[in-house]
DOLUMRO-949963 format. One line per 2 residues: number of its first residue (from 1); for each residue x, y, z of N, C-alpha, C. Coordinates in nm, 3 decimals. Layout:
// DOLUMRO-949963
NUM) X/Y/Z/X/Y/Z/X/Y/Z  ...;
This chain:
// DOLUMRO-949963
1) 0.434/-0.416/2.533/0.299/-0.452/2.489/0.280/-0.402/2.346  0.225/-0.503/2.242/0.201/-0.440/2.081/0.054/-0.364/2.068;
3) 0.137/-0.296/1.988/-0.009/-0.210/1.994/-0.101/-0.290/1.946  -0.270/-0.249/1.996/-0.345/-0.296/1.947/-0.472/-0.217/1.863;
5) -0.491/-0.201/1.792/-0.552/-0.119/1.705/-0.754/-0.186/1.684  -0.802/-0.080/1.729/-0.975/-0.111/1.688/-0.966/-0.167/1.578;
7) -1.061/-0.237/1.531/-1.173/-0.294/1.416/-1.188/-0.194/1.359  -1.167/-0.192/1.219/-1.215/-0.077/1.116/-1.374/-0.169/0.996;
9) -1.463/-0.055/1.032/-1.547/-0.094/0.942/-1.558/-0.010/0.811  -1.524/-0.063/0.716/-1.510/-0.016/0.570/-1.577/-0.090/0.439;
11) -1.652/-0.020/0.401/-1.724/0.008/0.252/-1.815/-0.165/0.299  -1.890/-0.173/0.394/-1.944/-0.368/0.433/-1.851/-0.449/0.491;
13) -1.732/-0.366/0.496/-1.639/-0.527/0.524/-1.568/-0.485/0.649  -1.559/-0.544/0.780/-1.473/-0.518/0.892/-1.346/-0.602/0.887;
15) -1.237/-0.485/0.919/-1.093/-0.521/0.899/-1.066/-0.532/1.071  -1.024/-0.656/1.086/-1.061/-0.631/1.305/-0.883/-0.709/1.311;
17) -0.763/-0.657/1.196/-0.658/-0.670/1.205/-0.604/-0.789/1.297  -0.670/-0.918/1.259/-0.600/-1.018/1.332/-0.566/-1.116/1.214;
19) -0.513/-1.059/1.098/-0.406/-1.117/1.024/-0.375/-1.001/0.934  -0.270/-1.067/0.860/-0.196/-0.949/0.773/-0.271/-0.954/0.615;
21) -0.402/-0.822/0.597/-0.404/-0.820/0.499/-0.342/-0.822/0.349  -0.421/-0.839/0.214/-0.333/-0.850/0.092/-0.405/-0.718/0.027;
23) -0.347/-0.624/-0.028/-0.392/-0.520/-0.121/-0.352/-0.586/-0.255  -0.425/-0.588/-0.388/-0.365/-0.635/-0.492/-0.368/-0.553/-0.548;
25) -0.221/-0.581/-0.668/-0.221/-0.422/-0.729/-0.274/-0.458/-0.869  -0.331/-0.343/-0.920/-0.401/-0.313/-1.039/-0.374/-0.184/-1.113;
27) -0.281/-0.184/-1.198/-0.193/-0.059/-1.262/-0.281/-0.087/-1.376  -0.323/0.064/-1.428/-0.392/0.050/-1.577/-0.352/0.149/-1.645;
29) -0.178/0.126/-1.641/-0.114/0.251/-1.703/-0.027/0.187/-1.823  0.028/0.259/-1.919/0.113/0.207/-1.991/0.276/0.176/-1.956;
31) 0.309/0.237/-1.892/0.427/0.231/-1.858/0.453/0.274/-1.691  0.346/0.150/-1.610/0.406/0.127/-1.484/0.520/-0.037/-1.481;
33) 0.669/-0.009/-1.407/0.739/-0.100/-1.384/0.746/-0.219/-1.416  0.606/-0.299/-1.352/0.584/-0.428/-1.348/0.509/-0.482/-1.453;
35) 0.433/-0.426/-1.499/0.301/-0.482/-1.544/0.244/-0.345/-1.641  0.282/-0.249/-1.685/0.274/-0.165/-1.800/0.205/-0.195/-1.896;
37) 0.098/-0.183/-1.922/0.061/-0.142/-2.041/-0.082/-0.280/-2.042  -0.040/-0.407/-1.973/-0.135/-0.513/-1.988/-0.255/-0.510/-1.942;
39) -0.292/-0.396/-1.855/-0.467/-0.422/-1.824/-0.478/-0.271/-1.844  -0.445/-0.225/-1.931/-0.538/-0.051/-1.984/-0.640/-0.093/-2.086;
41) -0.695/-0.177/-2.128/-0.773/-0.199/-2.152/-0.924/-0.240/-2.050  -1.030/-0.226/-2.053/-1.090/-0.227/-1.913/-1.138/-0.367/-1.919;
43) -1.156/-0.454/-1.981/-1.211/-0.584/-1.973/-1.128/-0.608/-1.933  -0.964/-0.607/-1.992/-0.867/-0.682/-1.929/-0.834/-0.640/-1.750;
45) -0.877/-0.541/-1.746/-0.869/-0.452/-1.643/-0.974/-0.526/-1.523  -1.049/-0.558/-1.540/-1.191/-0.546/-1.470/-1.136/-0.755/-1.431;
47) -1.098/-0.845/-1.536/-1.076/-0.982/-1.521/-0.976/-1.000/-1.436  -0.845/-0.885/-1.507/-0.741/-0.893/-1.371/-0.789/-0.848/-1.195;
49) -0.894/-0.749/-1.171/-0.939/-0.732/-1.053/-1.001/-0.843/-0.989  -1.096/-0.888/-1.064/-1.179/-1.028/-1.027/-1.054/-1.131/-1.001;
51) -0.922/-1.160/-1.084/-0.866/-1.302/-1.052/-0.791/-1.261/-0.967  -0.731/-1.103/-0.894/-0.662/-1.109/-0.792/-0.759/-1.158/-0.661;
53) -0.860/-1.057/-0.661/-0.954/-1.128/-0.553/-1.029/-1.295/-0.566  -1.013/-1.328/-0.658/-1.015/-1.484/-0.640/-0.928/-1.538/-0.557;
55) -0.766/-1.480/-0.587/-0.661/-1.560/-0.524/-0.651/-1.554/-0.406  -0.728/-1.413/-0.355/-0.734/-1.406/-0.186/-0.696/-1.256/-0.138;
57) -0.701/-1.146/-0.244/-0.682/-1.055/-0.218/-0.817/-0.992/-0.104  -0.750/-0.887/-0.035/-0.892/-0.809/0.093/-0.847/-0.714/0.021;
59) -0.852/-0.628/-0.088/-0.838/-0.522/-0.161/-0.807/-0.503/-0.292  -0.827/-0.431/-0.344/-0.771/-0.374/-0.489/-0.714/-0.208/-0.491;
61) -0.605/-0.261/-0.481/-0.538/-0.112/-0.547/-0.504/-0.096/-0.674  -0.609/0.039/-0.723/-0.578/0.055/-0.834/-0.543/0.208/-0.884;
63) -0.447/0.180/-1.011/-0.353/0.252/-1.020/-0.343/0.322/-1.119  -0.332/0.468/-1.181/-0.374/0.543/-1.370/-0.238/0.638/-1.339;
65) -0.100/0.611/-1.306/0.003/0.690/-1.298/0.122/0.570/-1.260  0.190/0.581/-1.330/0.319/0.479/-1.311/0.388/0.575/-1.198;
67) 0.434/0.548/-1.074/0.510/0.596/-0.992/0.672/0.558/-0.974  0.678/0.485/-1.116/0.823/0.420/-1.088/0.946/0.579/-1.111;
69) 1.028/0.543/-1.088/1.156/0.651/-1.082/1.161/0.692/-1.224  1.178/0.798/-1.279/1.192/0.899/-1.406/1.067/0.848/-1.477;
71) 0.978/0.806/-1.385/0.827/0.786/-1.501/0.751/0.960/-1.543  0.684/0.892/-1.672/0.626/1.052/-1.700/0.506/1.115/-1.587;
73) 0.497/1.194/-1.551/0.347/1.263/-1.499/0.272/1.264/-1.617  0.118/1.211/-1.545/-0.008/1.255/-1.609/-0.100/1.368/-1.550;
75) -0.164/1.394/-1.602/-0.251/1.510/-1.556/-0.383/1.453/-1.473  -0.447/1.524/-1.400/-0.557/1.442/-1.350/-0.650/1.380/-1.433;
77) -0.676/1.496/-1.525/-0.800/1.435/-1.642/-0.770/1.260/-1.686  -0.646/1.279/-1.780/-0.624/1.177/-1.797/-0.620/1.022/-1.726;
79) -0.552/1.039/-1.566/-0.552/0.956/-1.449/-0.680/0.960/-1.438  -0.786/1.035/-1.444/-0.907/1.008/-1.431/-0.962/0.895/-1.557;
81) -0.934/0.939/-1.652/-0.994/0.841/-1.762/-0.948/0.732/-1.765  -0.860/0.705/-1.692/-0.798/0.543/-1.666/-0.889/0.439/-1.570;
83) -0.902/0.573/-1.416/-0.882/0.469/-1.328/-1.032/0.457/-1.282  -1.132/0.543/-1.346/-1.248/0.589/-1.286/-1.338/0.498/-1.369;
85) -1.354/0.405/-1.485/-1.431/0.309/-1.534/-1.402/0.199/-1.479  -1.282/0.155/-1.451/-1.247/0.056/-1.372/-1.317/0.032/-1.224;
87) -1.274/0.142/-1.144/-1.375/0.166/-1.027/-1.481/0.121/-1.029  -1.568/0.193/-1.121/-1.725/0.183/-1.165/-1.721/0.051/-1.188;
89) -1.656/-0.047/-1.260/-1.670/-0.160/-1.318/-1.679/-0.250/-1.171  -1.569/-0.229/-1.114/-1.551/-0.307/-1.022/-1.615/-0.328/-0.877;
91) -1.659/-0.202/-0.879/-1.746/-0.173/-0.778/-1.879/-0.250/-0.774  -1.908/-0.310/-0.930/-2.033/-0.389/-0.954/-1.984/-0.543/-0.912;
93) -1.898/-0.596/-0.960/-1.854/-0.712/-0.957/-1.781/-0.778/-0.825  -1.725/-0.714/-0.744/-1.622/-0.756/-0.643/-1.696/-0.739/-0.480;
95) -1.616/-0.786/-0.398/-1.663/-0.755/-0.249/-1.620/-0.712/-0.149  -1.480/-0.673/-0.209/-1.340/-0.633/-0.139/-1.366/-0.508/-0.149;
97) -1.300/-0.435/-0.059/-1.313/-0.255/-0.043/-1.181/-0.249/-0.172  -1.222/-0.141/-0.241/-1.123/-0.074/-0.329/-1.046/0.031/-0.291;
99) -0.934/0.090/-0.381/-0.856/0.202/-0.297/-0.818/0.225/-0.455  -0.801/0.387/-0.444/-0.700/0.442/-0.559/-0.568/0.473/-0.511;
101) -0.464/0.467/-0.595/-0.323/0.519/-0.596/-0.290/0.614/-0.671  -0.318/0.740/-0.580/-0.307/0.842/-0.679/-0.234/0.935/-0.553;
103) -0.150/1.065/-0.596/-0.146/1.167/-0.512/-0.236/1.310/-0.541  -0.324/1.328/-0.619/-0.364/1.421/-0.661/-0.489/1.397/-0.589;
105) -0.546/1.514/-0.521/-0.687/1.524/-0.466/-0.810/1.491/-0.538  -0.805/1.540/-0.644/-0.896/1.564/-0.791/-0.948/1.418/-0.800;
107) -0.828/1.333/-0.866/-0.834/1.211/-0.862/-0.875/1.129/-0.763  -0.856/1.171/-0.697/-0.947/1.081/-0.521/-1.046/1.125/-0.480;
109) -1.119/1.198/-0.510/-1.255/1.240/-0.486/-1.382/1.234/-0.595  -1.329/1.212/-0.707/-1.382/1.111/-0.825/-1.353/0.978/-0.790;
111) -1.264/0.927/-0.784/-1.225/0.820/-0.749/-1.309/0.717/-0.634  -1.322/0.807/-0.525/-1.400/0.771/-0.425/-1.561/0.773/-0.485;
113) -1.572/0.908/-0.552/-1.738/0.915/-0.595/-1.760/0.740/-0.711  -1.704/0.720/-0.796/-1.665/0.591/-0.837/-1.667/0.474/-0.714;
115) -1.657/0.429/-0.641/-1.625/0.346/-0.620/-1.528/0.303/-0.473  -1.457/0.404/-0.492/-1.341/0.376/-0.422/-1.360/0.372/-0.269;
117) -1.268/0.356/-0.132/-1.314/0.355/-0.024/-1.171/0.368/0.056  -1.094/0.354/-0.042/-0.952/0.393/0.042/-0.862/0.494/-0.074;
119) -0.783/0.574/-0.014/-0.647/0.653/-0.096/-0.562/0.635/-0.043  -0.481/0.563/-0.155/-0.294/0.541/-0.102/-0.250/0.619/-0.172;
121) -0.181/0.715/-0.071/-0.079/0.823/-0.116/0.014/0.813/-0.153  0.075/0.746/-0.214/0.243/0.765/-0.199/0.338/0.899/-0.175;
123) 0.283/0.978/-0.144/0.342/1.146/-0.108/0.288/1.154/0.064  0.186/1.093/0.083/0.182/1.136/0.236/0.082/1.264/0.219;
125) 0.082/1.365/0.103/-0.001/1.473/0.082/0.117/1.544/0.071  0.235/1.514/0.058/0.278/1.658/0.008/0.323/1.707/-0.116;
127) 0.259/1.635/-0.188/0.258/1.675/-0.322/0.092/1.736/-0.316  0.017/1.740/-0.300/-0.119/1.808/-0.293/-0.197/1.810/-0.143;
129) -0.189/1.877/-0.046/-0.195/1.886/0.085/-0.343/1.931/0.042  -0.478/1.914/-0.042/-0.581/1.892/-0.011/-0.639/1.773/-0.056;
131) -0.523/1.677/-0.026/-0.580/1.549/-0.012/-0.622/1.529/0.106  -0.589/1.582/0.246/-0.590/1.565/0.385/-0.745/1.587/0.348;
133) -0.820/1.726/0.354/-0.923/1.752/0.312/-1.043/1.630/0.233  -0.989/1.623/0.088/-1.068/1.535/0.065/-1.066/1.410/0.129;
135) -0.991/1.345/0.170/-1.014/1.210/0.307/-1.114/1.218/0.399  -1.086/1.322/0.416/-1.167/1.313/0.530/-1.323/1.372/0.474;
137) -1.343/1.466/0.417/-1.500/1.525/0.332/-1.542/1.352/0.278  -1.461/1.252/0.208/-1.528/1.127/0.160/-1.521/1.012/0.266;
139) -1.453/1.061/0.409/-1.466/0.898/0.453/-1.387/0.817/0.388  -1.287/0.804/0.351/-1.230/0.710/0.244/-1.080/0.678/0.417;
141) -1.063/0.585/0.355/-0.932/0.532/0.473/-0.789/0.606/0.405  -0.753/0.660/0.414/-0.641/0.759/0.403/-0.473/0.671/0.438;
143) -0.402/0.622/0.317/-0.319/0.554/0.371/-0.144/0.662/0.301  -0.105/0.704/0.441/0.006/0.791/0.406/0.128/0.733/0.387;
145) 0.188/0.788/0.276/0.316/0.734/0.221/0.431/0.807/0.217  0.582/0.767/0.231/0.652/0.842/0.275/0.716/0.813/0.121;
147) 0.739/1.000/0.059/0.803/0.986/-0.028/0.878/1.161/-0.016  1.024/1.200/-0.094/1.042/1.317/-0.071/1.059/1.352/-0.225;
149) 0.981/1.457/-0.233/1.032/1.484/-0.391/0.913/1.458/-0.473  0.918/1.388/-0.610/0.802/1.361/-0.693/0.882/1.260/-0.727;
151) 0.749/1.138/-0.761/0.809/1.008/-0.853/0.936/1.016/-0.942  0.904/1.129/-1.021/0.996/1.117/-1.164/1.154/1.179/-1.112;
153) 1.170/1.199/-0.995/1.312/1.253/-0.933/1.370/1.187/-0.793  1.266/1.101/-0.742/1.270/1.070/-0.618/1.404/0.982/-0.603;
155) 1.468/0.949/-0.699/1.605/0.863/-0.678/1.704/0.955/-0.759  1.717/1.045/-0.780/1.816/1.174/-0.786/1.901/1.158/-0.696;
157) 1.864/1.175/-0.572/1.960/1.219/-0.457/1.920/1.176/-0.379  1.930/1.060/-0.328/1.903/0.996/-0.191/1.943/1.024/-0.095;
159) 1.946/1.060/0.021/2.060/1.047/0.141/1.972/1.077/0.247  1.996/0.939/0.351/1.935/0.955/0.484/2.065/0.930/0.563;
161) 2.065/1.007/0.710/2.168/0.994/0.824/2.134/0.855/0.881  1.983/0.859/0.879/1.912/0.763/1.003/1.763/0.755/0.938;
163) 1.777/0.647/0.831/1.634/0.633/0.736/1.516/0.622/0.813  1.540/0.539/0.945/1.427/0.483/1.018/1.358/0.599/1.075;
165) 1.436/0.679/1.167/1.387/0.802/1.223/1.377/0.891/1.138  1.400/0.941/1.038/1.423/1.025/0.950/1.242/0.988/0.887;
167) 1.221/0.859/0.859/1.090/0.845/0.817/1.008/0.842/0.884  1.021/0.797/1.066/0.927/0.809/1.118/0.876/0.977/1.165;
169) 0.984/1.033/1.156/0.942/1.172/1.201/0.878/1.239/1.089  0.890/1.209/0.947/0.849/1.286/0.832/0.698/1.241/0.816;
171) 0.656/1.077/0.829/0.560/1.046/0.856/0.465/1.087/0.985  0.513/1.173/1.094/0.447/1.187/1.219/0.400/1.312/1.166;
173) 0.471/1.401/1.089/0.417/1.528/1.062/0.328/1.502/0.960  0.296/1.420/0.876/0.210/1.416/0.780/0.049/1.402/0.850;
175) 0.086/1.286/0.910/-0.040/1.245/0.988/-0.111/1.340/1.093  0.042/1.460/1.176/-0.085/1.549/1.221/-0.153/1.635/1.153;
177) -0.066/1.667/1.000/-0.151/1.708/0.929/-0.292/1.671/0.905  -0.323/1.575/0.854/-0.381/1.480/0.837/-0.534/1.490/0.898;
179) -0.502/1.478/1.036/-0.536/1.514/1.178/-0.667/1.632/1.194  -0.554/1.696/1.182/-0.594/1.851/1.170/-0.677/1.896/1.084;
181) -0.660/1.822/0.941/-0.778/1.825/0.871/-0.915/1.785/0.880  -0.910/1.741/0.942/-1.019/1.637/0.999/-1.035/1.508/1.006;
183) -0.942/1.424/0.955/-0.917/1.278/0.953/-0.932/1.217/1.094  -1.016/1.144/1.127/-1.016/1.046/1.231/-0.941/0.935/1.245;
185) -0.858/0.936/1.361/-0.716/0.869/1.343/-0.722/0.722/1.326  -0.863/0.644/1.307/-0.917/0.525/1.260/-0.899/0.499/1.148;
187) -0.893/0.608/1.081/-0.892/0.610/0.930/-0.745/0.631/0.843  -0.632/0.606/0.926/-0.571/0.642/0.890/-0.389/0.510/0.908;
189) -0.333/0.477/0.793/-0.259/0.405/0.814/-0.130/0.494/0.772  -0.041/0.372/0.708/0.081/0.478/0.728/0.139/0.372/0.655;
191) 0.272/0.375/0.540/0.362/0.330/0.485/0.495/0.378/0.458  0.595/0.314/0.470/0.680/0.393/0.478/0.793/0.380/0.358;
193) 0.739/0.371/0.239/0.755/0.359/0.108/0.913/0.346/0.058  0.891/0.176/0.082/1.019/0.091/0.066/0.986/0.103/-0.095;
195) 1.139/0.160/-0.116/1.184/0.196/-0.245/1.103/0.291/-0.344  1.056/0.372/-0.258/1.069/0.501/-0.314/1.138/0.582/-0.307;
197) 1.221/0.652/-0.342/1.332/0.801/-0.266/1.416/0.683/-0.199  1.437/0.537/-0.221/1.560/0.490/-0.100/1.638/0.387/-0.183;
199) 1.730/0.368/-0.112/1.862/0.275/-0.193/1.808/0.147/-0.124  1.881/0.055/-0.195/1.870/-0.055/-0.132/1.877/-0.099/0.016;
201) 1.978/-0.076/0.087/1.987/-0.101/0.216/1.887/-0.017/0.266  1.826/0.138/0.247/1.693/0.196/0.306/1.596/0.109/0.328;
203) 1.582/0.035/0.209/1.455/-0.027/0.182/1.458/-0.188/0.270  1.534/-0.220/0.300/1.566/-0.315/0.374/1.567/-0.291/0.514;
205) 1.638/-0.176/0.592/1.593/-0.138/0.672/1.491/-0.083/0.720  1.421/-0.014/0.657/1.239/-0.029/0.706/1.170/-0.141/0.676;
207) 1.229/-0.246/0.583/1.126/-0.362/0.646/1.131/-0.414/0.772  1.277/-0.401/0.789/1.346/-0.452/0.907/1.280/-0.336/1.065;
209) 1.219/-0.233/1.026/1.171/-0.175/1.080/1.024/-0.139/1.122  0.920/-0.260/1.032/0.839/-0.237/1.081/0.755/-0.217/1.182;
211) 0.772/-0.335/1.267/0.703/-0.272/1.403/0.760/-0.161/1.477  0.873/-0.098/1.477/0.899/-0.016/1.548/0.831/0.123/1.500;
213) 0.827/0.140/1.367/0.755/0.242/1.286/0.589/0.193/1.356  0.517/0.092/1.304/0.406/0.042/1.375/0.359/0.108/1.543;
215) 0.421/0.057/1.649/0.411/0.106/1.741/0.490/0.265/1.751  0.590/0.319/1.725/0.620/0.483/1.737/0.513/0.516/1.670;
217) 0.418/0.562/1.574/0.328/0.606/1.499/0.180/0.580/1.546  0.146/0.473/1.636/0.023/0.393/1.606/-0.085/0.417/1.579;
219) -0.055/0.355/1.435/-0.122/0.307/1.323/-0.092/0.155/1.237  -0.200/0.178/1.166/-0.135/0.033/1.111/-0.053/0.021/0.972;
221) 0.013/-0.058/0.953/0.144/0.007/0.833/0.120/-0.098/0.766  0.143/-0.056/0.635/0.121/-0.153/0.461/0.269/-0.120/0.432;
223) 0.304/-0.236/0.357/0.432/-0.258/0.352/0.428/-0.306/0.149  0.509/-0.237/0.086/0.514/-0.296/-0.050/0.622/-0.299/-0.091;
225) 0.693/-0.419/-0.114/0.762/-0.448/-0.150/0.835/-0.582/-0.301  0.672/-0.534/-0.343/0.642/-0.653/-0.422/0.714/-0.635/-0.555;
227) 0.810/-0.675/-0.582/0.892/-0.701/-0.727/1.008/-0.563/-0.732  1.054/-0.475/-0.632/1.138/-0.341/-0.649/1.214/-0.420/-0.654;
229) 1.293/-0.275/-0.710/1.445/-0.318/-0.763/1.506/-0.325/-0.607  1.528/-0.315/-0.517/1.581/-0.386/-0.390/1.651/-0.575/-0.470;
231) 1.515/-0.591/-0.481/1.474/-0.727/-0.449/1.559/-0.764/-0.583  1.551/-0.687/-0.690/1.622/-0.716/-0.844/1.841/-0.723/-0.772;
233) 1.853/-0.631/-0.718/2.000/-0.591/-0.683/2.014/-0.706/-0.615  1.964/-0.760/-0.535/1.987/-0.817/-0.413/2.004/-1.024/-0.506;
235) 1.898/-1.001/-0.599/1.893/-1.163/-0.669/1.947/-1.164/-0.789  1.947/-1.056/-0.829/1.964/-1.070/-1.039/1.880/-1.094/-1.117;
237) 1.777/-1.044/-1.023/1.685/-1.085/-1.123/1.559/-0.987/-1.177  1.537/-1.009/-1.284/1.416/-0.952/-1.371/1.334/-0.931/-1.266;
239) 1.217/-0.804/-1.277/1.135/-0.786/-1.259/1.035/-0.867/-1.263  1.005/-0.908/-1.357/0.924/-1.057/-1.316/0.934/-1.180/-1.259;
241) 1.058/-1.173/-1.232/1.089/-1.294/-1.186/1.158/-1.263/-1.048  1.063/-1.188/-0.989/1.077/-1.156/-0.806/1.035/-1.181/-0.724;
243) 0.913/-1.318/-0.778/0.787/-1.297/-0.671/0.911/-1.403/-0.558  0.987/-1.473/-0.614/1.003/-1.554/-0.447/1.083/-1.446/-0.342;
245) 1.153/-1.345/-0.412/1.241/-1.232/-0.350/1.119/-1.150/-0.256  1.001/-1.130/-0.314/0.913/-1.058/-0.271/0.867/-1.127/-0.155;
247) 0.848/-1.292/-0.183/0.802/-1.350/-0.066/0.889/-1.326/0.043  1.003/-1.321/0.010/1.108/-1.319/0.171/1.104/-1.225/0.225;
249) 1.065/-1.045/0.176/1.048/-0.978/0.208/0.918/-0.939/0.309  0.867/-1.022/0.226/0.710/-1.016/0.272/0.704/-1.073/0.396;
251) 0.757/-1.179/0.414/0.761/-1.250/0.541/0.795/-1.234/0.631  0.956/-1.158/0.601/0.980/-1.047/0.731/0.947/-0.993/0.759;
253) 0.847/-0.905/0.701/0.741/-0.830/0.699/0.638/-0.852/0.772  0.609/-0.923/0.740/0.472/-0.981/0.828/0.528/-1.022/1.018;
255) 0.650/-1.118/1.023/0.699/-1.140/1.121/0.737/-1.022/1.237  0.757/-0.871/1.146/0.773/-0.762/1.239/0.670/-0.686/1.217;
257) 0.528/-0.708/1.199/0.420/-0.691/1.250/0.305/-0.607/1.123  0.380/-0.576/1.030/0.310/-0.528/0.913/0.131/-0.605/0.926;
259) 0.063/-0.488/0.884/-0.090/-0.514/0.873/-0.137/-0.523/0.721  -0.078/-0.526/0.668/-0.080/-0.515/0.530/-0.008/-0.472/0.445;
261) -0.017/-0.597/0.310/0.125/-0.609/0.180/0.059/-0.531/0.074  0.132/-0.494/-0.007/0.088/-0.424/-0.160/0.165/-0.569/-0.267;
263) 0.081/-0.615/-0.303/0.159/-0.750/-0.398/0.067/-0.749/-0.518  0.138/-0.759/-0.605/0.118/-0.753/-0.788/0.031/-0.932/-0.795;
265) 0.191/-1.008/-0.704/0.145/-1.155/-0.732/0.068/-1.219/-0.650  -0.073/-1.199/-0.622/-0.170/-1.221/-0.497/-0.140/-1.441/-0.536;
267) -0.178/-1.478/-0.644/-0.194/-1.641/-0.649/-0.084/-1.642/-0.624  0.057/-1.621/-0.674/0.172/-1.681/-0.657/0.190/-1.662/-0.464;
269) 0.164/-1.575/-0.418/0.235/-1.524/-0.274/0.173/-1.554/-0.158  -0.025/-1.572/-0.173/-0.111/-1.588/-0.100/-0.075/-1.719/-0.017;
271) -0.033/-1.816/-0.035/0.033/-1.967/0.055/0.125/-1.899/0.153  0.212/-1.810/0.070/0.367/-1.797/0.212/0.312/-1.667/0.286;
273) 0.221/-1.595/0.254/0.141/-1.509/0.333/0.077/-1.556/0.492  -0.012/-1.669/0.413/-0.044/-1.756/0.508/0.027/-1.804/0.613;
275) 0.110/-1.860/0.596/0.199/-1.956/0.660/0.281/-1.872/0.758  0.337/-1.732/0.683/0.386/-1.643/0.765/0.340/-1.602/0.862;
277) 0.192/-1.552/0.849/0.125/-1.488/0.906/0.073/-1.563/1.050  0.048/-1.700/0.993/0.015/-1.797/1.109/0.137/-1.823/1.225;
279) 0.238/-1.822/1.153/0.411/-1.836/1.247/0.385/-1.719/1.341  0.405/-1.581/1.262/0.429/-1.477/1.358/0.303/-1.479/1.442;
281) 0.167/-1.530/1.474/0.082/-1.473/1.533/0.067/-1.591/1.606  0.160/-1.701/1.587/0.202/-1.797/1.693/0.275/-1.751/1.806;
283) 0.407/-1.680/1.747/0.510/-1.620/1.858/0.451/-1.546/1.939  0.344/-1.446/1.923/0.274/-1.371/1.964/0.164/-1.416/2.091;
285) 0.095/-1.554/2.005/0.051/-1.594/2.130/0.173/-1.624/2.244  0.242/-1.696/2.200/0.330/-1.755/2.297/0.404/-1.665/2.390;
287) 0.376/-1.549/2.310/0.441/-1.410/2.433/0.340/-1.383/2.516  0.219/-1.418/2.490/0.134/-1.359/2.609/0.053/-1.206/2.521;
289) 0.105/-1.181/2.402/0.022/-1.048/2.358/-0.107/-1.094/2.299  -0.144/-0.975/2.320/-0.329/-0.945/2.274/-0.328/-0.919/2.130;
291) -0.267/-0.919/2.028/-0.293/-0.934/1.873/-0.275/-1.041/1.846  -0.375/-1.128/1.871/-0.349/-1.274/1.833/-0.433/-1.289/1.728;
293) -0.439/-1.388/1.663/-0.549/-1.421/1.496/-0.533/-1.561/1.520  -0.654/-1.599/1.450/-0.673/-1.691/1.351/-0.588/-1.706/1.209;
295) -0.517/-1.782/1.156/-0.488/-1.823/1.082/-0.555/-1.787/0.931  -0.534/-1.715/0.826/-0.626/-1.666/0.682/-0.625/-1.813/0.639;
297) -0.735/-1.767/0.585/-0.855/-1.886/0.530/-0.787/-1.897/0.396;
């Protein structure tokens, strides 16, 4: 039986998980991976938020720290002066719940006072373990990420025996952290941060792993896989020129039960989202399970 997870009501909008949400990403850094340097400006910033949620995004993740491998650290102040007018901006204009991408507490509790209504960790909290704390003091949806190390080293030294278990158990301890802090386990998802700290085949195998991570954990799991170098090794191709690599990922993704994508390219990807999403929640009926959906609009 798949798990089935309550209706989350967040910032006006109920998420009642009977399709696979889109988070869109919104980096307003100079030198994040994909998209570096093009919306640190805030108009440009604020138009790119509006045309992802045109295309069909249920979120905005936004972003004042490049997390790619040997990227520089910023300080909070600064991550604050990025990501916290944007918030404000967007918070006027949009209808989608927002989220910051930050690991620093500081930053997510401004962040939230701004605007915000979700924190994606990419550390899980263990790069600042009073993030558990502030999650839960703001109510914000708390989404834990499995990373070992810090961004700027996290592909130093890779080595998993058994990536799948190896992440689900590193992720189980985060979350009772989590827990324990006071987080209400409604509030709380889980990612298991394909291509962060992992080689290619890692990152392939936890997509290949989502529902099992999904149900061992239950919670609901965001999956990003939108333009990594996985997807570059695997095609030859540029960073920009990944979205169809991203789609295939995505789709498997969705097919092994993912509740939600992190995607840069919301217009380009939003059709095979669809289509995916409608397939797998076909099979689903046809098994007889209770996570069935409607088809995204």
């Amino acid at each position: 039986m798949s798990l089935v997870i309550p209706p989350l009501q967040l910032d006006g909008t109920r998420w009642d998980y009977q399709r696979t949400l889109i988070f869109g990403v919104l980096n307003v850094t100079p030198d994040s991976f994909s998209d570096g340097g093009r919306f640190i400006d805030l108009e440009a910033a604020i138009a790119r938020g509006e045309a992802l949620v045109a295309a069909g995004a249920d979120a905005l993740d936004t972003g004042g720290e490049s997390t790619r491998p040997r990227s520089t650290p910023v300080d909070a102040l600064e991550e604050k002066r990025r990501v916290l007018p944007v918030l404000e901006a967007l918070s006027e204009r949009v209808s989608v719940p927002l989220s910051v991408d930050t690991y620093k507490a500081e930053v997510a509790r401004d962040a939230v006072s701004a605007g915000a209504s979700i924190i994606n960790d990419v550390s899980g909290g263990t790069l600042d373990e009073a993030m558990y704390s502030v999650a839960a003091e703001t109510g914000a949806l708390y989404i834990a990420g499995h990373l070992r190390g810090e961004p700027a080293t996290m592909m130093d030294e890779v080595h998993f025996d058994d990536v799948v278990a190896e992440v689900e158990d590193e992720l189980r301890q985060r979350l009772r952290r989590a827990v324990v802090a006071g987080l209400p386990p409604e509030k709380l998802w889980i990612d298991p941060g394909v291509g962060f700290g992992k080689g290619e085949d890692h990152s392939l195998t936890l997509i290949a792993a989502t529902g099992r991570l999904r149900e061992a954990l239950g919670h609901p799991i965001m999956i990003g896989p939108s333009r990594k170098s996985f997807i570059g090794q695997l095609t030859g191709k540029g960073t920009a020129e990944r979205v169809m690599g991203t789609a295939g990922a995505a789709s498997v993704a969705i097919a092994r039960g993912a509740d939600a994508l992190r995607l840069h390219d919301v217009a380009e990807l939003h059709d095979a989202v669809v289509v995916a999403d409608a397939i797998a929640r076909a099979k689903v009926r046809a098994a007889g399970d209770p996570r069935t959906s409607a088809p995204r609009g």
